[in-house]
N, CA, C and O of each residue as an XYZ file, in Angstrom:
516
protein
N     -99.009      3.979    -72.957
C     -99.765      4.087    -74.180
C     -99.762      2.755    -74.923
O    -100.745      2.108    -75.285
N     -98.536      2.482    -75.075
C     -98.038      0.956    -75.963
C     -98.962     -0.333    -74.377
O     -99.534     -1.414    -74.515
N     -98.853     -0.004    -73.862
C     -98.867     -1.171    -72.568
C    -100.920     -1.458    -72.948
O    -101.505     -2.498    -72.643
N    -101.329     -0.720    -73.367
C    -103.060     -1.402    -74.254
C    -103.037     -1.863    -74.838
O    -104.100     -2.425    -75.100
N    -101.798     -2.178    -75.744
C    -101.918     -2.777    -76.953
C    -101.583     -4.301    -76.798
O    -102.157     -5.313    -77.199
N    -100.262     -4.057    -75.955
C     -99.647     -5.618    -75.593
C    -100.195     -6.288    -74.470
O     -99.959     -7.469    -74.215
N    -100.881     -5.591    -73.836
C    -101.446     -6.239    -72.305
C    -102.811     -7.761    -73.055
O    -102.860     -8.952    -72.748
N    -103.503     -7.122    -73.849
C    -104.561     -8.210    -74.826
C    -103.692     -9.506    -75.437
O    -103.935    -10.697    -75.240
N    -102.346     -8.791    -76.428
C    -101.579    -10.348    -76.673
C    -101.182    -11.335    -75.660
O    -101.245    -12.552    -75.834
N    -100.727    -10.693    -74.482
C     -99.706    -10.998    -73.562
C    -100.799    -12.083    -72.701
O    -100.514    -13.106    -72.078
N    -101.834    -11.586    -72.876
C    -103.038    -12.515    -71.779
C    -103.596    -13.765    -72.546
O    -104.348    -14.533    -71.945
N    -103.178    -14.041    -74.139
C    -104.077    -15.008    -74.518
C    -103.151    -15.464    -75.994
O    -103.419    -15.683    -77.175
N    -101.873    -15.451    -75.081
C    -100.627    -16.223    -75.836
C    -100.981    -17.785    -76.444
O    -100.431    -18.201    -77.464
N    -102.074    -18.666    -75.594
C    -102.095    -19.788    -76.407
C    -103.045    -19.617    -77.722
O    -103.093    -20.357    -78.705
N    -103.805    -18.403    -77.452
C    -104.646    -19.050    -78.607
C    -104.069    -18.072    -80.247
O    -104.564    -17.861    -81.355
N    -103.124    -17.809    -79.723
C    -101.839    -17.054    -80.963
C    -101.285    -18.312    -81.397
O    -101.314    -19.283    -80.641
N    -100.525    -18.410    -83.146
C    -100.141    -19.741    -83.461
C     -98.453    -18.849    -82.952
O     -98.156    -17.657    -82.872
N     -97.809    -19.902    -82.744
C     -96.357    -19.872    -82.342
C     -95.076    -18.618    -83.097
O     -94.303    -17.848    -82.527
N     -95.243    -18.796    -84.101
C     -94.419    -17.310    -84.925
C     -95.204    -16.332    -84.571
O     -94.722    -15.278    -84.986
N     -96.388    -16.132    -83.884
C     -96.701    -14.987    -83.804
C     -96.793    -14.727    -82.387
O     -96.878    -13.501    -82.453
N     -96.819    -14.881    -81.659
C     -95.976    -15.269    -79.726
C     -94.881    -14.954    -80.101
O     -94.772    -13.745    -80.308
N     -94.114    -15.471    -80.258
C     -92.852    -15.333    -80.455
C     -92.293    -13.738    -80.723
O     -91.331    -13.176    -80.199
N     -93.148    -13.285    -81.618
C     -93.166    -11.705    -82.178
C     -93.545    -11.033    -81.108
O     -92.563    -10.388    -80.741
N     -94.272    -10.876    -80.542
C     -94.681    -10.224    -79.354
C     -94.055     -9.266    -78.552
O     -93.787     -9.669    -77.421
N     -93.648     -7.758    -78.892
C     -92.439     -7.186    -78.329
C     -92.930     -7.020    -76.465
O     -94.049     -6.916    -75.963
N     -91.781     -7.051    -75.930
C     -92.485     -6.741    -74.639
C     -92.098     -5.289    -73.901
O     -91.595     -4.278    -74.391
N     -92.361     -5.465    -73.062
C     -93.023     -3.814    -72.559
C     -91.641     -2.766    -72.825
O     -91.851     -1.624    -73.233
N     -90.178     -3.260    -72.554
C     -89.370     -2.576    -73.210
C     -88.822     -1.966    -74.144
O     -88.228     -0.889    -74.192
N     -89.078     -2.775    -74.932
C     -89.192     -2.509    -76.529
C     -90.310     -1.611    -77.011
O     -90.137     -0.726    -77.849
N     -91.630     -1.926    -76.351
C     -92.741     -1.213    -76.842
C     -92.456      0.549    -75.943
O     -93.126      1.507    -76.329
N     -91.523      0.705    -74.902
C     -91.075      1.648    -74.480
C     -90.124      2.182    -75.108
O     -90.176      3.411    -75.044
N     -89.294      1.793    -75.675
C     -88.599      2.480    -76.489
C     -88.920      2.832    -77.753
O     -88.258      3.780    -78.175
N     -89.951      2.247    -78.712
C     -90.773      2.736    -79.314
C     -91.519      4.245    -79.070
O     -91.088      5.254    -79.628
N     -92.361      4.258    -78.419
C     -92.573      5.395    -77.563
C     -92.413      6.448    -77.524
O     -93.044      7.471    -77.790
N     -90.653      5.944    -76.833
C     -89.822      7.368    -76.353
C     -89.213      7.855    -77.902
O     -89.182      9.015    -78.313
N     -88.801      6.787    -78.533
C     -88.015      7.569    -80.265
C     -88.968      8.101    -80.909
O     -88.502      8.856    -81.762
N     -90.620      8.063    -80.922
C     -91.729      8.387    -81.483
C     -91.734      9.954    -81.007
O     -91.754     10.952    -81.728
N     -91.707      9.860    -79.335
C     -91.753     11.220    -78.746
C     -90.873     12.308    -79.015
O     -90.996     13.521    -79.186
N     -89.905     11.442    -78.995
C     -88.177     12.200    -79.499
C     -88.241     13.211    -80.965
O     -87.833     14.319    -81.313
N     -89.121     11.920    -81.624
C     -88.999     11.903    -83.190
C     -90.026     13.521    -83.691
O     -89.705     14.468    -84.409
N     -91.020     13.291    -83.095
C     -92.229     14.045    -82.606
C     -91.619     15.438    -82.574
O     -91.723     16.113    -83.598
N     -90.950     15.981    -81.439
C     -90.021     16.773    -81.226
C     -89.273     17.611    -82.296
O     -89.453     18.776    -82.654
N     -88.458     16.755    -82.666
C     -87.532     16.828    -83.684
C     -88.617     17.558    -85.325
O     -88.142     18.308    -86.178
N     -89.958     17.064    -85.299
C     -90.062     17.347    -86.653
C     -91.364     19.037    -85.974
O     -91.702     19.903    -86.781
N     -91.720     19.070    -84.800
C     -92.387     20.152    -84.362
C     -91.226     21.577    -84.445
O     -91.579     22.750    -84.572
N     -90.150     21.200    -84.360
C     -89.281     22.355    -84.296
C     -89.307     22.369    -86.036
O     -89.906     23.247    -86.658
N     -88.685     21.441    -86.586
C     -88.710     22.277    -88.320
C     -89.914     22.581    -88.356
O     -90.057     23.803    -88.376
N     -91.189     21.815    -88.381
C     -92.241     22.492    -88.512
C     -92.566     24.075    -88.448
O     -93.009     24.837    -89.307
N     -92.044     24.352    -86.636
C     -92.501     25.518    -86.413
C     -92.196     26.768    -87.191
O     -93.090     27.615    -87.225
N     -90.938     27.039    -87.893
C     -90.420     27.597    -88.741
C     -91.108     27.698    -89.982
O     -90.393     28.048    -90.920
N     -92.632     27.426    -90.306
C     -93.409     27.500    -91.153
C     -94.808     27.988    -90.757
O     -95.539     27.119    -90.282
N     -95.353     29.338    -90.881
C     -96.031     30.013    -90.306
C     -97.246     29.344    -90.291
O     -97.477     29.818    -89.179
N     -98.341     28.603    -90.533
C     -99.109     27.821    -90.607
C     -99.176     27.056    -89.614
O    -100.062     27.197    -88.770
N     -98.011     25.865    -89.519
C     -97.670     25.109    -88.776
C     -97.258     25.756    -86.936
O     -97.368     25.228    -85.829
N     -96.842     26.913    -87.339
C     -95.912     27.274    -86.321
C     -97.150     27.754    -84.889
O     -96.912     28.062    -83.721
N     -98.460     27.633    -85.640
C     -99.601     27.576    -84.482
C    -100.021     26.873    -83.889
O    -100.804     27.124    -82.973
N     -99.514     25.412    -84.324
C    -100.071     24.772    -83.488
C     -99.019     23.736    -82.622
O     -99.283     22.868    -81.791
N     -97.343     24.337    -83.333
C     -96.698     23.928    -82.593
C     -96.591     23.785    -81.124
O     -96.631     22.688    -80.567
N     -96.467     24.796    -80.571
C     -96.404     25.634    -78.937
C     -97.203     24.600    -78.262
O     -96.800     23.770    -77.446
N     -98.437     24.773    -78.733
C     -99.479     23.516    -77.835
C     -99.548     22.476    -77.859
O    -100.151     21.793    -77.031
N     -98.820     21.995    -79.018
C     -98.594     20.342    -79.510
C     -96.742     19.761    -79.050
O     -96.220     18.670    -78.819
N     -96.279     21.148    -79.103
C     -95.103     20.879    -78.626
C     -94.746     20.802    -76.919
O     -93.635     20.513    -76.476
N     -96.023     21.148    -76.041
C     -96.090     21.146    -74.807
C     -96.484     19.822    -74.019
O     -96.399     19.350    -72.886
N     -97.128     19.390    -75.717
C     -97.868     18.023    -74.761
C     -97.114     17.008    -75.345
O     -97.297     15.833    -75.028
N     -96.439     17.285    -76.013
C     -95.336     15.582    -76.463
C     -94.045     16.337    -75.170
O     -93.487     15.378    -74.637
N     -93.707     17.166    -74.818
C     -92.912     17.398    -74.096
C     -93.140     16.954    -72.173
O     -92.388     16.500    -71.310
N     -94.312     17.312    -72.202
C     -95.043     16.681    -71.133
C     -95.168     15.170    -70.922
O     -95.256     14.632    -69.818
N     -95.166     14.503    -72.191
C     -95.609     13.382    -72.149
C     -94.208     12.546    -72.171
O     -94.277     11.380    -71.784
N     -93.053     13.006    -72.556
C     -91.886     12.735    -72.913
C     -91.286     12.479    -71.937
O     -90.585     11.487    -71.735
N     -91.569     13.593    -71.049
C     -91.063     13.813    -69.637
C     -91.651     12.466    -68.641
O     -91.051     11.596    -68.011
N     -92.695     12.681    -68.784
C     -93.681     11.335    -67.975
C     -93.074      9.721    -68.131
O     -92.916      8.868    -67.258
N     -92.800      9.670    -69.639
C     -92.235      8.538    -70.266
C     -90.971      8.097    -69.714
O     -90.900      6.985    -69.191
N     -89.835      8.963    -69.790
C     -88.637      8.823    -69.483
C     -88.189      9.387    -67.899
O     -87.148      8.986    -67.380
N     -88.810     10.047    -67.431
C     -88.520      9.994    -66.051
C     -88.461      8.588    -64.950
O     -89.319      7.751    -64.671
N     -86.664      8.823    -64.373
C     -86.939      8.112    -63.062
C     -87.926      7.477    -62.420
O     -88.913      8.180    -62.198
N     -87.965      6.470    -62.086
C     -89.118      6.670    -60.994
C     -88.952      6.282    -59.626
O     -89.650      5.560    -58.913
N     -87.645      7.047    -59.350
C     -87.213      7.096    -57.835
C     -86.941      8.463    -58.198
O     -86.366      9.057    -59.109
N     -87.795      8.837    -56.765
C     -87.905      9.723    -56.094
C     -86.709     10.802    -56.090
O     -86.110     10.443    -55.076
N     -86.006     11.878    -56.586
C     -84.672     12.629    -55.955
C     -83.974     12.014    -56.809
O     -82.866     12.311    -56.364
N     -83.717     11.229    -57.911
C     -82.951     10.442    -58.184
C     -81.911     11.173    -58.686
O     -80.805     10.685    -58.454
N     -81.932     12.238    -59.329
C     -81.106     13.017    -60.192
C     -80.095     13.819    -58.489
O     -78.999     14.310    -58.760
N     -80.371     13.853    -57.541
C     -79.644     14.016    -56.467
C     -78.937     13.148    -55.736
O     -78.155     13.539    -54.870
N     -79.189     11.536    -56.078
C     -78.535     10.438    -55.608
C     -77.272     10.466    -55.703
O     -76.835     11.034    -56.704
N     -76.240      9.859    -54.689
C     -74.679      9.814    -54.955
C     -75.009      8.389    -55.568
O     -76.104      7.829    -55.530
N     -73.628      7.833    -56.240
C     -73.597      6.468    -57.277
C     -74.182      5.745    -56.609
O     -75.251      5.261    -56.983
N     -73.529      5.424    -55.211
C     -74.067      4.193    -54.055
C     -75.496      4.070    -54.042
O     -76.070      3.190    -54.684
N     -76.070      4.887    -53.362
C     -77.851      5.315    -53.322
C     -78.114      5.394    -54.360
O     -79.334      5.387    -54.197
N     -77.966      5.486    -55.594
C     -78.670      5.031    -56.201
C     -78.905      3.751    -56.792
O     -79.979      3.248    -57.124
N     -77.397      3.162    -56.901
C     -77.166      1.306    -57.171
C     -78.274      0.725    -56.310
O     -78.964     -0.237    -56.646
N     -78.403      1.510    -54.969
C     -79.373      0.415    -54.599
C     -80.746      0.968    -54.558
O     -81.648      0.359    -53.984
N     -80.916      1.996    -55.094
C     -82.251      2.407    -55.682
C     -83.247      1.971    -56.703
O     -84.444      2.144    -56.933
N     -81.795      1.050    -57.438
C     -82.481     -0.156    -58.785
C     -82.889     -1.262    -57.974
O     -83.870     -1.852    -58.425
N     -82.495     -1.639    -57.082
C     -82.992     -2.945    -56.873
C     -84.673     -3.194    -56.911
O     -85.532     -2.447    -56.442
N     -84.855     -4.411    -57.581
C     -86.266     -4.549    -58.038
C     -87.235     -3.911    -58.735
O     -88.431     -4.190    -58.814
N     -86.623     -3.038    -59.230
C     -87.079     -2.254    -60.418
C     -87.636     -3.548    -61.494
O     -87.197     -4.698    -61.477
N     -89.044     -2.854    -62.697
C     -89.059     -3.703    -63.431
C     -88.518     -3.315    -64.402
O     -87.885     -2.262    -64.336
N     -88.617     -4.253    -65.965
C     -87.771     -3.905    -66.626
C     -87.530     -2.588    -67.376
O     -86.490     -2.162    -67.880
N     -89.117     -1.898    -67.302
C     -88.857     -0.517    -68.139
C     -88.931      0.308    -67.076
O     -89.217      1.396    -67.577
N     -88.802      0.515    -65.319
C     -88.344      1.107    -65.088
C     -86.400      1.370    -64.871
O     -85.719      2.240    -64.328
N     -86.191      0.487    -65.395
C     -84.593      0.056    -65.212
C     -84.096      0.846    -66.393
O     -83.267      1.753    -66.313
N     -84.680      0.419    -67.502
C     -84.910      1.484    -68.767
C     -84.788      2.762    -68.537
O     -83.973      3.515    -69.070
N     -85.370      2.958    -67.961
C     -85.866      4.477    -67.611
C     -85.222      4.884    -66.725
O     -85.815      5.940    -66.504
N     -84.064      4.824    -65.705
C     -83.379      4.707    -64.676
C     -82.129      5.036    -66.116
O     -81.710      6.119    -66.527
N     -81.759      3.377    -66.673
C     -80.698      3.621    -67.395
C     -80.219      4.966    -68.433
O     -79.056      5.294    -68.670
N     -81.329      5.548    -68.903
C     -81.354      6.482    -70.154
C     -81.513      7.651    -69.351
O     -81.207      8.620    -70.045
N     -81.945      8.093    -67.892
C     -81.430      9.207    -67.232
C     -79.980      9.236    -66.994
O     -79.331     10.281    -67.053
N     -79.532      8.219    -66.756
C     -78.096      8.280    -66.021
C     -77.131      8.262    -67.636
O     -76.302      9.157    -67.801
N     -77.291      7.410    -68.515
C     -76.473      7.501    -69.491
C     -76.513      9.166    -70.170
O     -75.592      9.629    -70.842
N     -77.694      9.853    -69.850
C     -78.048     11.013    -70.421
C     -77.258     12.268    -69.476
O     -76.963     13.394    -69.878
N     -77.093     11.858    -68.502
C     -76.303     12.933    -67.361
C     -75.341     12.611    -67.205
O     -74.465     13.000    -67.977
N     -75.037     11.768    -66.162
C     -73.711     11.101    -65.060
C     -73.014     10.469    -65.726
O     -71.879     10.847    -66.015
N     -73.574      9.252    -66.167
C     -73.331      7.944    -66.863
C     -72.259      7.323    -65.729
O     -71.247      6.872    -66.266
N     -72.278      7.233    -64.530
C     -71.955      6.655    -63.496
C     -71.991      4.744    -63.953
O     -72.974      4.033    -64.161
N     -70.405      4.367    -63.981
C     -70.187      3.072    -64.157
C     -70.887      2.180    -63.051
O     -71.412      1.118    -63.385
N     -70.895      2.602    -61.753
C     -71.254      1.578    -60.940
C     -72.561      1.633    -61.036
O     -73.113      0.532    -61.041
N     -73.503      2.926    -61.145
C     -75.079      2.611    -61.275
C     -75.477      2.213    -62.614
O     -76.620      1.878    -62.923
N     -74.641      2.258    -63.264
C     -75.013      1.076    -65.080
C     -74.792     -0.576    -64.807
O     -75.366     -1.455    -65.449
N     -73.966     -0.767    -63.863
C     -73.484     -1.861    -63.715
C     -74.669     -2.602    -62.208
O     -75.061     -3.761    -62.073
N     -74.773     -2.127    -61.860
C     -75.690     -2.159    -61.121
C     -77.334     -2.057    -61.599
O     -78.246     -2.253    -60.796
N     -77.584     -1.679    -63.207
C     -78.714     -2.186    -63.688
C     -78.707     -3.440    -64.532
O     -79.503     -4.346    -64.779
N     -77.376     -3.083    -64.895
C     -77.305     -4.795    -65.800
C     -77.018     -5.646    -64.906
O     -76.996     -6.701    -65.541
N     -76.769     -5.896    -63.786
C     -77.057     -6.838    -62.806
C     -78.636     -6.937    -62.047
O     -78.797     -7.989    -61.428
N     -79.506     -6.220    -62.031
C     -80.888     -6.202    -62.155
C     -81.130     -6.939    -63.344
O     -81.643     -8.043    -63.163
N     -80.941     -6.675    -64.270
C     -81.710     -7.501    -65.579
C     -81.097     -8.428    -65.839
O     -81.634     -9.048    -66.757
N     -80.057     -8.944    -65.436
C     -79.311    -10.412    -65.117
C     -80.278    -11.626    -64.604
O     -80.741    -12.681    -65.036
N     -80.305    -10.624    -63.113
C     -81.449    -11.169    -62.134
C     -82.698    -11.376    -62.495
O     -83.321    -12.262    -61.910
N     -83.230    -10.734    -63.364
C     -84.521    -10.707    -63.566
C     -84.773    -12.132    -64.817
O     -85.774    -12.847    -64.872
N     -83.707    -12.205    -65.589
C     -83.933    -13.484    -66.460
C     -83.408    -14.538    -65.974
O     -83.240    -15.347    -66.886
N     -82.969    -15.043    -64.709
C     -83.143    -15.763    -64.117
C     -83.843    -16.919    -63.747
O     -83.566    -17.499    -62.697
């Protein structure tokens, strides 16, 4: 969703003056944006629903930020939530940065497996390289 917005700055960085390049969040940041929006989203559809008015159009509005939430923050390896630590350490390799993101905030959210955390911050080591 965020990735329309920044893909236009990101292509025509010179003709931006310098403090404002500089500002430029990149695709991680604009992902975690996102996901706390979706989160946030969530969070105010449930008090909502508890107000009979509101509480109609929760269900259907609450299906599609949930849908979309899901889309956002899901893995994107395959089985991943079935991986042992090993298989999956090397399931990050070459990941980009918001799927590493997105890798990281499943596993901190379940397992929280030291060697496959450690094994993404050595991906994003690599990657600023």
């Amino acid at each position: 969703m965020f990735e329309r917005i920044l893909s236009p700055l990101k292509a025509a960085p010179a003709k931006l003056p310098p403090q404002v390049a500089e500002r430029i969040p990149d695709r991680v940041d604009l992902w975690r944006v996102e996901t706390r929006a979706l989160k946030r989203t969530e969070d105010l559809l449930d008090l909502g629903g508890r107000l009979p008015v509101v509480g109609r159009v929760t269900t259907p509005v609450g299906r599609f930020v949930a849908d979309r939430l899901t889309a956002v923050t899901a893995p994107p390896i395959d089985g991943y939530d079935e991986l042992n630590a090993r298989n999956a350490s090397l399931a990050v390799r070459g990941l980009d940065p918001v799927d590493l993101a997105r890798v990281e905030l499943r596993e901190t959210s379940t397992k929280n497996r030291k060697t496959v955390l450690k094994a993404i911050a050595k991906e994003r080591e690599e990657a600023t390289l």
